[in-house]
C-alpha positions in Angstrom: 64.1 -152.3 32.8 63.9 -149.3 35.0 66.8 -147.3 34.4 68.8 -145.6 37.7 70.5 -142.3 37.5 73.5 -141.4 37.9 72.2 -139.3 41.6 70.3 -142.7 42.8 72.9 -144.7 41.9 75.7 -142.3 44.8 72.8 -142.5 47.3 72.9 -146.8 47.0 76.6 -146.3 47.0 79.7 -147.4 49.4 79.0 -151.0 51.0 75.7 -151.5 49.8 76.9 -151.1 46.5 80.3 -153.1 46.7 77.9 -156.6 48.2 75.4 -155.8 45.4 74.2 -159.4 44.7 75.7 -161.3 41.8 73.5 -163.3 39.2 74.8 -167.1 38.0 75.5 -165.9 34.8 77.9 -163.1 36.7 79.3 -164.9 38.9 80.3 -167.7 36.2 82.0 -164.7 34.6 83.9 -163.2 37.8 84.8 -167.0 39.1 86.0 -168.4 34.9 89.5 -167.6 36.0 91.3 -167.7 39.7 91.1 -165.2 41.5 94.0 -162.8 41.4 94.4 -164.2 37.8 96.2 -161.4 35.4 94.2 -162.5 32.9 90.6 -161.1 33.9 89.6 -157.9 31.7 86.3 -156.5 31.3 85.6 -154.3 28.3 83.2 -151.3 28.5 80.7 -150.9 25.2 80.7 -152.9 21.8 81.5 -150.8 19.2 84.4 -151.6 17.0 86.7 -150.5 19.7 85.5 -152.6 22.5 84.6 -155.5 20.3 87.9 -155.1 18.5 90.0 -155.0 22.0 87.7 -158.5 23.5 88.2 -159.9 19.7 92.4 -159.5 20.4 92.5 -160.8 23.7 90.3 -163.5 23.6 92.3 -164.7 21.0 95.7 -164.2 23.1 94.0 -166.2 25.7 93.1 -163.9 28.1 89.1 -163.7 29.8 87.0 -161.4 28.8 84.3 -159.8 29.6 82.6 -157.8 27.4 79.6 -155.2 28.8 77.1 -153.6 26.6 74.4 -151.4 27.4 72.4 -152.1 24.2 70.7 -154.9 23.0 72.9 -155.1 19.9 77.1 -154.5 18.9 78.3 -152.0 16.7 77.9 -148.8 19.3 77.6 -146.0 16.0 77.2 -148.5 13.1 74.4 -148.8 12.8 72.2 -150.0 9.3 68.8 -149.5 9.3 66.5 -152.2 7.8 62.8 -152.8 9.3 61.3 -149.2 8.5 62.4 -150.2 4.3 61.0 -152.3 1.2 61.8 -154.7 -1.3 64.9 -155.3 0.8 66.9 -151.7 1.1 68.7 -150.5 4.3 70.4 -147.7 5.2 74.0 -146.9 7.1 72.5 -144.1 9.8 75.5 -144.7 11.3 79.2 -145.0 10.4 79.0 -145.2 6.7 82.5 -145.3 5.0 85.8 -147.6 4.8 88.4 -145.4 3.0 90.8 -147.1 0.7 93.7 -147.0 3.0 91.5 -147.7 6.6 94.1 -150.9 6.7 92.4 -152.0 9.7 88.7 -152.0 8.4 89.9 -154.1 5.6 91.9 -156.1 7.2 89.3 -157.2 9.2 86.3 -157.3 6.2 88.7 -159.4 4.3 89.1 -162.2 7.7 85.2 -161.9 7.8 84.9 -162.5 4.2 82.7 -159.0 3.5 83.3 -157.1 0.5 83.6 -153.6 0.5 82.1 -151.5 -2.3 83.6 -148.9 -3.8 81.3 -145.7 -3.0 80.1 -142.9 -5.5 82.7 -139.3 -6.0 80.7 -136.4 -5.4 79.3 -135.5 -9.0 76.8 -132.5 -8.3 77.1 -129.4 -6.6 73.9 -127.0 -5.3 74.9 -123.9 -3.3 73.3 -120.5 -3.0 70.8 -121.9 -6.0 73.6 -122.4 -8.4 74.0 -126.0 -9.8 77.0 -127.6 -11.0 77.7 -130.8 -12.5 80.7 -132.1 -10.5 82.9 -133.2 -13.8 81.4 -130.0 -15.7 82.5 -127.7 -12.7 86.2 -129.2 -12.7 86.9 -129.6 -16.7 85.0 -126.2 -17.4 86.8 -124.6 -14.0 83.5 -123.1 -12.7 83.5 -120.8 -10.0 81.3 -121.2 -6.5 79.3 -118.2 -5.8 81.4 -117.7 -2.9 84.1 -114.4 -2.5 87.9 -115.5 -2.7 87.2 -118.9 -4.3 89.4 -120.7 -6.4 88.2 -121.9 -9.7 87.9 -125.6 -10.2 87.8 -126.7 -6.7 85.1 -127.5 -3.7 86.8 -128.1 -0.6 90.4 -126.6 0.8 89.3 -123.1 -0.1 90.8 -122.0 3.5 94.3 -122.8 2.3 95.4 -119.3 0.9 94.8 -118.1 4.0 96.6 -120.9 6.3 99.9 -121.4 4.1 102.1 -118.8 5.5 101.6 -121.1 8.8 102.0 -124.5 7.0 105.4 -123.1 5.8 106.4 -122.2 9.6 106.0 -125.8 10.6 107.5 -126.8 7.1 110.8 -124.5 8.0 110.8 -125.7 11.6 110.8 -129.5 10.9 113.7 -129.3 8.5 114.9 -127.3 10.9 115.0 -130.1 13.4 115.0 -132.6 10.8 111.3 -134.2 11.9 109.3 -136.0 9.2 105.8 -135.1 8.7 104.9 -138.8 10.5 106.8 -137.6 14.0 103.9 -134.6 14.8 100.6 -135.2 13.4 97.7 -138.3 13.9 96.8 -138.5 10.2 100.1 -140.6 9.0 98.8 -143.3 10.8 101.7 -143.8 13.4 100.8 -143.3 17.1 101.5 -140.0 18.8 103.8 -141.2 21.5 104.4 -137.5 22.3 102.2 -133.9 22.2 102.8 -131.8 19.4 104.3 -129.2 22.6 106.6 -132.7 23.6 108.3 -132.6 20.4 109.9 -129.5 20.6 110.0 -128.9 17.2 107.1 -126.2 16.8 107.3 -122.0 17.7 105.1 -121.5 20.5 103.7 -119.0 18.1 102.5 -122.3 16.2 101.0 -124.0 19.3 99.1 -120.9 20.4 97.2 -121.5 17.2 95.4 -124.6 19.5 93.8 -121.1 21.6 91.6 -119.5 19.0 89.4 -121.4 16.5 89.2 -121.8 12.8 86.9 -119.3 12.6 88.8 -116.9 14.3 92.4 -117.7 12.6 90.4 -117.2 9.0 89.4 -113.8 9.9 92.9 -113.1 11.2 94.3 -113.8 7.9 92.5 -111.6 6.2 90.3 -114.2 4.9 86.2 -113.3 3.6 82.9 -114.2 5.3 82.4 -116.5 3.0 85.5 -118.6 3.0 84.3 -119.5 6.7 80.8 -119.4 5.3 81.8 -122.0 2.9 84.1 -123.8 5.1 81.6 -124.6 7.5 79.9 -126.5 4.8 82.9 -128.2 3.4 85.3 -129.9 6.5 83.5 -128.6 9.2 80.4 -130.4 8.0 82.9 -133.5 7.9 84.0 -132.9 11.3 80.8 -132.3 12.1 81.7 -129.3 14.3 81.6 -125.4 13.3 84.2 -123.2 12.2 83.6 -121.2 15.9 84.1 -124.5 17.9 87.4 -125.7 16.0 90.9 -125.4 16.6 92.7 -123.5 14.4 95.9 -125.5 15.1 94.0 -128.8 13.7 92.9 -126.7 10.4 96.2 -126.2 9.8 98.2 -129.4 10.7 95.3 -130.9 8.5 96.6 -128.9 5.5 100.9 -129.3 7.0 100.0 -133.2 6.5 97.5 -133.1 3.1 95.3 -134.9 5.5 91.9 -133.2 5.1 88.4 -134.8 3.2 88.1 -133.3 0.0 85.5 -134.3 -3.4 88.5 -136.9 -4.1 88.7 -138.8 -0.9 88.5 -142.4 -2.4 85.5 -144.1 0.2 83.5 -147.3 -0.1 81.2 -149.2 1.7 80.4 -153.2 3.2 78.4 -154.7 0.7 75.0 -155.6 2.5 75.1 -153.5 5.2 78.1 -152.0 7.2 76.8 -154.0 10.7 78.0 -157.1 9.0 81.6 -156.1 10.3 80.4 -155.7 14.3 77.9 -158.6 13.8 81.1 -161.0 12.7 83.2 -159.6 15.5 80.7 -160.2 17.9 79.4 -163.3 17.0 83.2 -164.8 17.1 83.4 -163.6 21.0 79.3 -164.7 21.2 80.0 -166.0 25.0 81.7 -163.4 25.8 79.3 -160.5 25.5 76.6 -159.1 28.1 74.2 -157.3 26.3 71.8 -154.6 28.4 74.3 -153.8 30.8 75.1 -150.8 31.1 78.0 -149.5 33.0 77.5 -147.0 36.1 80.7 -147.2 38.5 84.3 -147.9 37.8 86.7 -148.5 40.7 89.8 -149.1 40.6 93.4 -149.5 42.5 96.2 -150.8 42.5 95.4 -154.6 42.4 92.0 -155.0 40.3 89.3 -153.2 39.3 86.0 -153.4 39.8 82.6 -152.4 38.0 79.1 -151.9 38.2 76.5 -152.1 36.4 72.6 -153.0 35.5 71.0 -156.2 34.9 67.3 -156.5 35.4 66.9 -153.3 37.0 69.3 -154.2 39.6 73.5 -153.4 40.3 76.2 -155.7 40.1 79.7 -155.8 39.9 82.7 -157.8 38.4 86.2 -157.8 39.3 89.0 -157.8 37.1 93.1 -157.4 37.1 92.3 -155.1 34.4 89.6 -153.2 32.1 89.2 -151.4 28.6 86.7 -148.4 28.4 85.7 -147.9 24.8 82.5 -145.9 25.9 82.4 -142.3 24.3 83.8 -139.8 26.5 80.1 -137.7 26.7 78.7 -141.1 28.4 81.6 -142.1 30.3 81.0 -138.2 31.9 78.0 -139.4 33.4 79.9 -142.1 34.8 81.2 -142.7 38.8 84.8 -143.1 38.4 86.8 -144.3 42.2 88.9 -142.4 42.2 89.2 -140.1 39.6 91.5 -140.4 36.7 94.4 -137.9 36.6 93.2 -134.2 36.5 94.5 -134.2 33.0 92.1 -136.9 32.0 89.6 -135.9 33.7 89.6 -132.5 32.0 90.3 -134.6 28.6 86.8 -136.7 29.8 84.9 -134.0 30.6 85.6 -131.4 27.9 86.5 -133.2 24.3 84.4 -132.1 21.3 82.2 -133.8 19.9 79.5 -132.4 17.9 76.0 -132.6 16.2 75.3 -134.9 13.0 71.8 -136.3 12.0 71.1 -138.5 9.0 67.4 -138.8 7.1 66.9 -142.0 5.2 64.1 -141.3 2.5 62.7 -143.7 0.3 61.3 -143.3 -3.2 59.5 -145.6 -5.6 61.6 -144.6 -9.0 65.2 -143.9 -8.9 64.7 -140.2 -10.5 68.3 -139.7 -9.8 69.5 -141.7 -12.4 67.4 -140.0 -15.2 69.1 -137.8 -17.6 69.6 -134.3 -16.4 69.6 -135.6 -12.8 71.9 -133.1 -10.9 73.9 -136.4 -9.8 73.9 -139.2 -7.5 75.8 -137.7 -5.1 75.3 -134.1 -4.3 77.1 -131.7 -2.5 74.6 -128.2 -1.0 74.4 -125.9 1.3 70.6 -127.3 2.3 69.8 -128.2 5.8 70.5 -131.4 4.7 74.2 -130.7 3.6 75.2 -134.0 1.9 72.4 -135.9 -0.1 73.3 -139.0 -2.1 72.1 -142.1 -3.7 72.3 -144.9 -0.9 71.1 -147.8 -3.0 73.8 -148.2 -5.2 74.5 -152.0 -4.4 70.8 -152.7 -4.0 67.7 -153.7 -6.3 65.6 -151.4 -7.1 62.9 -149.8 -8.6 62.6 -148.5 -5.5 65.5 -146.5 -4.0 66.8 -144.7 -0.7 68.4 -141.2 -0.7 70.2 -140.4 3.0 71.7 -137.4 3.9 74.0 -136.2 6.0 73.7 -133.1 8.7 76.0 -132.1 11.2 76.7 -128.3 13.3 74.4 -125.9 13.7 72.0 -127.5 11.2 72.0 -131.1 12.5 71.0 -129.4 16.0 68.0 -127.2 14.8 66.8 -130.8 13.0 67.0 -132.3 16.2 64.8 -130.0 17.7 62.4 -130.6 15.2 59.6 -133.0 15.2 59.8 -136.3 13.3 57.0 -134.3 11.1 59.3 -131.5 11.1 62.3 -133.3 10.2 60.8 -135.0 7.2 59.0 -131.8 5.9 62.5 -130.4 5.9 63.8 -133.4 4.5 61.2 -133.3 1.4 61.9 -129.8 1.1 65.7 -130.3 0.2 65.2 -133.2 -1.8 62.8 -131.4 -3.8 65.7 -128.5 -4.5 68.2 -130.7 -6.0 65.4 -133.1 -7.8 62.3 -131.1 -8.0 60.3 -134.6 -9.2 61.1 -136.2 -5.8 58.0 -134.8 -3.8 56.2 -137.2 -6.6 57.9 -140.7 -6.0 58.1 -139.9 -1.5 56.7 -142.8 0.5 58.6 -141.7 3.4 61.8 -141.4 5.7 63.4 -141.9 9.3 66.0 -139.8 10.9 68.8 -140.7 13.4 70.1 -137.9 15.6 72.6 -139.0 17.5 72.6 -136.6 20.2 69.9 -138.1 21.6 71.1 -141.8 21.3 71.5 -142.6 25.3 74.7 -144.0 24.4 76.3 -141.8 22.5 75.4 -137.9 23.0 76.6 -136.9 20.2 78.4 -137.4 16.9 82.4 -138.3 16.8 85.2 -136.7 18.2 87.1 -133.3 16.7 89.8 -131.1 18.1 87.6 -128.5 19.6 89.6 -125.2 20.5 92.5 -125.9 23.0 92.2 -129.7 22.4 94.5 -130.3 19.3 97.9 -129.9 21.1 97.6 -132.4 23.5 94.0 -133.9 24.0 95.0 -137.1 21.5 97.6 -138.4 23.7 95.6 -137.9 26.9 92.4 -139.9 25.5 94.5 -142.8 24.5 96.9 -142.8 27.7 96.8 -145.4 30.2 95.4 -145.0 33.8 96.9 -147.7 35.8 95.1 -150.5 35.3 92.8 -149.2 32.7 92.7 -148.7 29.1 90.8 -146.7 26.9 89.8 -147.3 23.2 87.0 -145.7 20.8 87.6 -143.4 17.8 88.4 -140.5 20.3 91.7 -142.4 21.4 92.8 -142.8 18.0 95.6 -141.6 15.2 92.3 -142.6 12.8 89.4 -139.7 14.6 86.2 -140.2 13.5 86.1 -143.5 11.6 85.5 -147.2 11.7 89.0 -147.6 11.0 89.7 -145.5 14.0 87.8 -147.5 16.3 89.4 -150.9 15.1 93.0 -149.3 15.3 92.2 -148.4 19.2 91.0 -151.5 20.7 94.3 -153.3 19.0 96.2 -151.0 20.5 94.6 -151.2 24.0 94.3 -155.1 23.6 98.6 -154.3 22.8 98.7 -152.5 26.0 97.0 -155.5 28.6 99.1 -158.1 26.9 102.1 -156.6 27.2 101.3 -155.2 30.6 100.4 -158.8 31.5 103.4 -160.1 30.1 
């Protein structure tokens, strides 16, 4: 299918576009309900979010439409099978359903998938010093690092971001707000900012201007607490200490809400695209795959949108749609008119940043041997995170994926696949130094160069934690957004569940 850009497609615009000839299986869509019906909605991309919003409403009885520029669901899950033997896969996607992502399992548990408890982090390899996770704790081992505390991997920023946490502590006893009223990570939605509360010093919310980075160093804190931090939750985030807003680093630590070597995580058993494939299949009619979405108009009355099929445009018309693209794609977008200039700004400016993840596969499970390192491996490689993948699999064979993101994650990406898997066998080879004798080979994902994505998730990039969480998720007439961006769960599975629910919420109570 020949694709058209975003500059041809403004040139074929205004009447040509709006008569743009319908297929039958289009027109069957546009005419299933009467016209002027409330109960029309058209859903932009299946991931989670959009699958989870057309799952909801089809189920309240309205018609959907759901659009999808891939040949497949699941947007960022994505479990790799083909390039394996004997059976493996790999999650070069979306990987983990934490213990208390209540929507994930509600919704393995209606699908009947199992999810499988994943491995703690039990080996540590920075700056050439090795620790054995449970020998590092009991023994209370230090990190080569200056201003470390003993004992402990991630959180080493908070000496230097308390005196801030006890501000917001003294101001919401102050005004008598709970921790759930002014931060995403309690799980309640954000009706208001964090400025809307009213609650928080402007001093506070002027932390949103300068970056993590910046905020450490302002504290008094050393190089290497940043050094080590961009290795620790930035790496989660997958952002950079220079490209983070301080405010988030420390509402993360007001609310106990960061990653750390104890987050309890887990994973579907037999591959985490089970969940979009059993969402997708339940809604199988309703789904338009390789149709990707190029113009989005919209008034008062309906909406209306365009998009590919067969190398050619057409449109639908809806009372009402739900974008659950990312916010990098839905940039290259046309939007008629434009959405308010906050949004817009929101649209065209969140963070999102750079993650890559190498899937390597090995005939003998060395990992497992006595005096393996561990299974699970925290470093400071290019590779970051490296762990056992195969856990739930059969072996003797076995699949070690990693996990990239920042600064690291891009110079991958401008690698070669050569490149990437020399690197790859490199870092391996420091935290097993058998492996380079069990390699048959590996394939990388880099998001940022997925068409559809751009990019990794979503983080609070500097002057985006105060208010850009709200924006995302708000309403824009009659259009709805969902995706992990617009939700009180960032950067998760979880998170993309929770926000097509809650725009599915919004169009059936707005339909009444």
């Amino acid at each position: 299918m020949k694709n058209i850009s975003r500059r041809d497609f403004i040139k074929k615009g205004g009447a040509g576009v709006a008569v743009a000839a319908i297929t039958p299986l289009a027109t069957a869509r546009v005419l299933s309900s009467a016209p002027g019906s409330d109960r029309r909605v058209i859903v932009i991309g299946a991931g989670l979010a959009g699958l989870s919003s057309a799952y909801e409403l089809e189920q309240a009885g309205f018609d959907v439409t759901l659009l999808e520029a891939r040949t497949r669901p699941g947007g960022r899950v994505s479990t790799y099978r083909d390039p394996f033997a004997d059976g493996l896969y790999a999650e070069m996607g979306a990987e983990y359903v934490n213990s208390d992502d209540t929507y994930a399992h509600k919704f393995c548990k209606k699908f009947g998938l199992k999810v499988l408890p994943a491995k703690l982090y039990d080996g540590i390899l920075v700056r050439d010093h090795r620790y054995k996770m449970a020998d590092f704790q009991k023994q209370q081992s230090k990190l080569p690092f200056e201003g470390v505390k003993n004992g402990k991997l991630f959180g080493q920023e908070g000496p230097w971001v308390r005196r801030w946490v006890e501000k917001i502590q003294e101001s919401a006893k102050k005004f008598n707000i709970s921790c759930s009223s002014c931060h995403e990570f309690d799980g309640i939605k954000p009706e208001k900012t964090l400025a809307e509360l009213g609650h928080l010093t402007a001093e506070v919310l002027a932390l949103d201007k300068i970056s993590v980075a910046d905020l450490l160093r302002n504290e008094g804190a050393p190089d290497d607490i940043i050094n080590l931090y961009t290795y620790t939750n930035a790496t989660e985030s997958t952002g950079r200490p220079e490209t983070m807003s301080a405010l988030a680093l420390v509402m993360n630590h007001y609310m106990a809400g960061a990653f750390n070597e104890d987050t309890n995580e887990g994973r579907i058993l037999g591959g985490n695209d089970q969940l979009p494939k059993s969402f997708a299949k339940a809604i199988s009619s309703k789904i338009m795959y390789r149709r990707p979405v190029r113009r989005i108009k919209h008034g008062k009355k309906s909406v209306e949108v365009w998009f590919e099929e067969g190398g050619k445009l057409q449109s639908l018309t809806a009372s009402r749609i739900v974008i659950a693209m990312p916010f990098k794609v839905l940039r290259d977008t046309v939007i008629e008119p434009e959405f308010s200039a906050e949004k817009m700004k929101c649209i065209r400016e969140l963070s999102y940043g750079h993650v890559m993840k190498i899937a390597m596969q090995f005939t003998k499970r060395f990992w497992d041997e006595p005096g393996s390192l561990g299974q699970r491996v925290f470093t400071d490689t290019p590779l970051r995170r490296i762990y056992h993948h195969s856990i739930d699999q059969p072996g003797p064979r076995g699949i070690v994926l990693s996990f990239t993101s920042g600064k690291d994650a891009q110079k991958l990406g401008n690698l070669s696949p050569e490149g990437r898997m020399e690197v790859a066998q490199d870092s391996v080879k420091r935290v097993w130094g058998e492996a380079p004798e069990y390699w048959e080979g590996g394939i990388a994902k880099y998001w940022n160069e997925d068409p559809w994505v751009k990019g990794s998730y979503s983080f609070p990039g500097v002057g985006q934690a105060k208010d850009f969480l709200q924006i995302a998720m708000k309403q824009e007439g009659l259009v709805h957004f969902a995706g992990e961006h617009t939700s009180i769960h960032r950067a998760s599975m979880n998170g993309a569940i929770e926000s097509g629910a809650r725009a599915s919420a919004e169009v059936r109570k707005a339909a009444g």
